[in-house]
N, C-alpha and C positions, 0 to 999 in steps of 0.2 A: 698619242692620246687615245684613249681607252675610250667608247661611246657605247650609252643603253637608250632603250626606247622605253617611253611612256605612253600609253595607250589608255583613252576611257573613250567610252559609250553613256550618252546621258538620253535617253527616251521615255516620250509618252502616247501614248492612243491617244486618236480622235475623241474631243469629247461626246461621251455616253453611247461611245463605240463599243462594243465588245471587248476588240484585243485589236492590238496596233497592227497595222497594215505591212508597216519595216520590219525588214528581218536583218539582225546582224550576224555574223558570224567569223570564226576566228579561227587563223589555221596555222600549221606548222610546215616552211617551206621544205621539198628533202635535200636542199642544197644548200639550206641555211637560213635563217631569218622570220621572218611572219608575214601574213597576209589578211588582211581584214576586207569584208565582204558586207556592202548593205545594198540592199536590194529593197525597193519602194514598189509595192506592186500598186498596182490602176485598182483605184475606188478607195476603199477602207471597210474596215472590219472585217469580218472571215473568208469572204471573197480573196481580200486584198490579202489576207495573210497567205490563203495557197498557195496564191501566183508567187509573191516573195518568197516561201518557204520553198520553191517550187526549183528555183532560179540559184537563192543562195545554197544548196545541198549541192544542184551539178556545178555549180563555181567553184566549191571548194574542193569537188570531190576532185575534180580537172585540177586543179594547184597541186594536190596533193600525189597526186602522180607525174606531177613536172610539170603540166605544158604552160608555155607563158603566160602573162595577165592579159594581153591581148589576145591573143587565141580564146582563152578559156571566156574572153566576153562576147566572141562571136560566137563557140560552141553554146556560151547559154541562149543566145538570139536564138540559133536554128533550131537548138532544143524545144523552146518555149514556144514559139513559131507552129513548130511540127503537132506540141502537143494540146495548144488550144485553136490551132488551124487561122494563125494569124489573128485573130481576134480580142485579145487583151494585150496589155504592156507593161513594164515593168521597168522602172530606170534603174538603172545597175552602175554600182561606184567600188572599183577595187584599190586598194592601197597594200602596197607591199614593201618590205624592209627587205629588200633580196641581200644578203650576205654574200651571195657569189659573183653580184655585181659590184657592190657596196654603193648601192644605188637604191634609192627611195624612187620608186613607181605609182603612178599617179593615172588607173585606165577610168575616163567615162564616159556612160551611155547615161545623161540625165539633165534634165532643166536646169536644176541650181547648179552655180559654179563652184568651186573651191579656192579655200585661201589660205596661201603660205604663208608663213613671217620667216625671215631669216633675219638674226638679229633686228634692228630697227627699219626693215624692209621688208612692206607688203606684195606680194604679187597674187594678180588672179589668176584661176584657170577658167575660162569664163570661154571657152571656143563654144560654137554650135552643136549641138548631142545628142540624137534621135534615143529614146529610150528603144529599148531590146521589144522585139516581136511579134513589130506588126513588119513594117518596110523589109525586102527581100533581102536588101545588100548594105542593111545598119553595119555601123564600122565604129568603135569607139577612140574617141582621143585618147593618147597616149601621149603623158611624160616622162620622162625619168633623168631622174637631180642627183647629184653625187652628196654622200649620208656629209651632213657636216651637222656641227653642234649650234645648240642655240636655233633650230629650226622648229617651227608650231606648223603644222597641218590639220586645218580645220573644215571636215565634211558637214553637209547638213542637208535635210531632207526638204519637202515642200512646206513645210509646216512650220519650218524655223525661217526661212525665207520670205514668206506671205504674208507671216506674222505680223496682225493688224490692221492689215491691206484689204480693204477689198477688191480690191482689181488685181492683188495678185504680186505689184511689184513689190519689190523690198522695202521696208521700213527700218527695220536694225541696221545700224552703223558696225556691223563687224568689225573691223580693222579699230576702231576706237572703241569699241569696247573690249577687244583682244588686247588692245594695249594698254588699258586701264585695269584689267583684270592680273595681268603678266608682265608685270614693269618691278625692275626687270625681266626678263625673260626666262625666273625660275618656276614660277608656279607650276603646281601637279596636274595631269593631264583633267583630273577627274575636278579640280578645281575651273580649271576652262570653261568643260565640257557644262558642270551644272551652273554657269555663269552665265552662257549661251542661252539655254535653254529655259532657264527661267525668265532669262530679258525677254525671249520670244512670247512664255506665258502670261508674263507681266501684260506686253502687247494685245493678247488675247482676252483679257482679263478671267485666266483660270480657264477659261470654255475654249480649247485651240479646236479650229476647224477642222486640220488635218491632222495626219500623223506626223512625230516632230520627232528624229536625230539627229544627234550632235556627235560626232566621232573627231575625237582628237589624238593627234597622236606626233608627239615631240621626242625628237633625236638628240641629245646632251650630255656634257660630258660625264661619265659616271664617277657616280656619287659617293658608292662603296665598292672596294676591290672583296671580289670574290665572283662564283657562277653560278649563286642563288639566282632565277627566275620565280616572281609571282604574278598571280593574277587572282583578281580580287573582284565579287559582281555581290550585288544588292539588290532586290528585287522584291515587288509586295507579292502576297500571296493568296 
């Protein structure tokens, strides 16, 4: 059985924010595979965008010469650490399609948890998470699941999680509305992702408090034979 990945990114800024505080970013593993990178930095607007801009550059730049998702979320701690003198933070979520493991990897350093479906099976990753930068000896969770098909992996920032809340906790029913949106468990990643995310704005009514991503990214059986790769972004201007 032959498997490809689906990957979107569905995001918005703080309302009457500048510019989002999230930064994504997308990388090509050297031993095979991808690696997606979002970084949340502390506050919003252009503050928040440095710190994340700050964080996702040395994350990738570190994938991108090898070293593992674990490693490269402590190298961004000490990094970030050293170069605001412990004093700001930034929660940091790395997802990787390692081909040389055939293992989907799951590192984070962040509040919100993450949520799998494997077929008709939701699981959390929902452990304890110190975002990156301030604490000396931050450590991030780490998964890693063997690639099987019919798998949805759904990231999300503080903005999709809060979403509606004022106190913060959760309001969106995730897992029902992933299953409502992808039943069966074909829909396109980008259909997920802006499913998510507008339920969150819905929640909001249009004016989200914080900055809000949605990263999805589904493992399936492939659709067309051939080793066409694309990738496709949409963006106002």
């Amino acid at each position: 059985m032959r498997l490809e990945v689906d990957l979107a990114v569905s995001k918005v800024g703080k309302y009457a924010s500048s510019e989002s505080g999230d930064t994504v970013e997308i990388v090509e593993r050297p031993h095979g595979g991808f690696s997606v990178v979002v970084a949340d930095g502390q506050r919003s607007g252009k503050s928040a965008k440095a710190i994340s801009n700050l964080v996702a550059r040395k994350a990738i730049s570190l994938i991108g010469e090898g070293v593992r998702d674990g490693a490269v979320a402590r190298a961004a701690h000490d990094y970030l650490r050293t170069q605001r003198s412990g004093q700001v933070s930034c929660e940091l979520t790395i997802v990787s399609v390692d081909m040389a493991t055939r293992t989907l990897v799951l590192s984070r350093n962040a509040r919100c948890p993450a949520l799998l479906r494997r077929s008709d099976e939701f699981i959390w990753f929902d452990e304890p998470s110190q975002a990156i930068g301030i604490q000396r000896n931050t450590k991030p969770q780490v998964a890693e699941l063997e690639l099987a098909p019919q798998s949805t992996l759904v990231i999300i920032t503080d903005g999709v999680w809060s979403a509606g809340s004022p106190t913060g906790s959760p309001v969106l029913d995730l897992p029902a509305l992933v299953a409502t949106v992808d039943r069966p468990p074909c829909a396109a990643a980008t259909t997920v992702a802006d499913a998510i995310l507008n339920a969150a704005l819905e929640l909001e009514q249009g004016r989200p408090r914080d900055d809000a991503t949605v990263l999805v990214v589904k493992v399936r059986e492939q659709c067309e034979q051939g080793e066409v790769r694309r990738l496709r972004m949409t963006a106002p201007l």
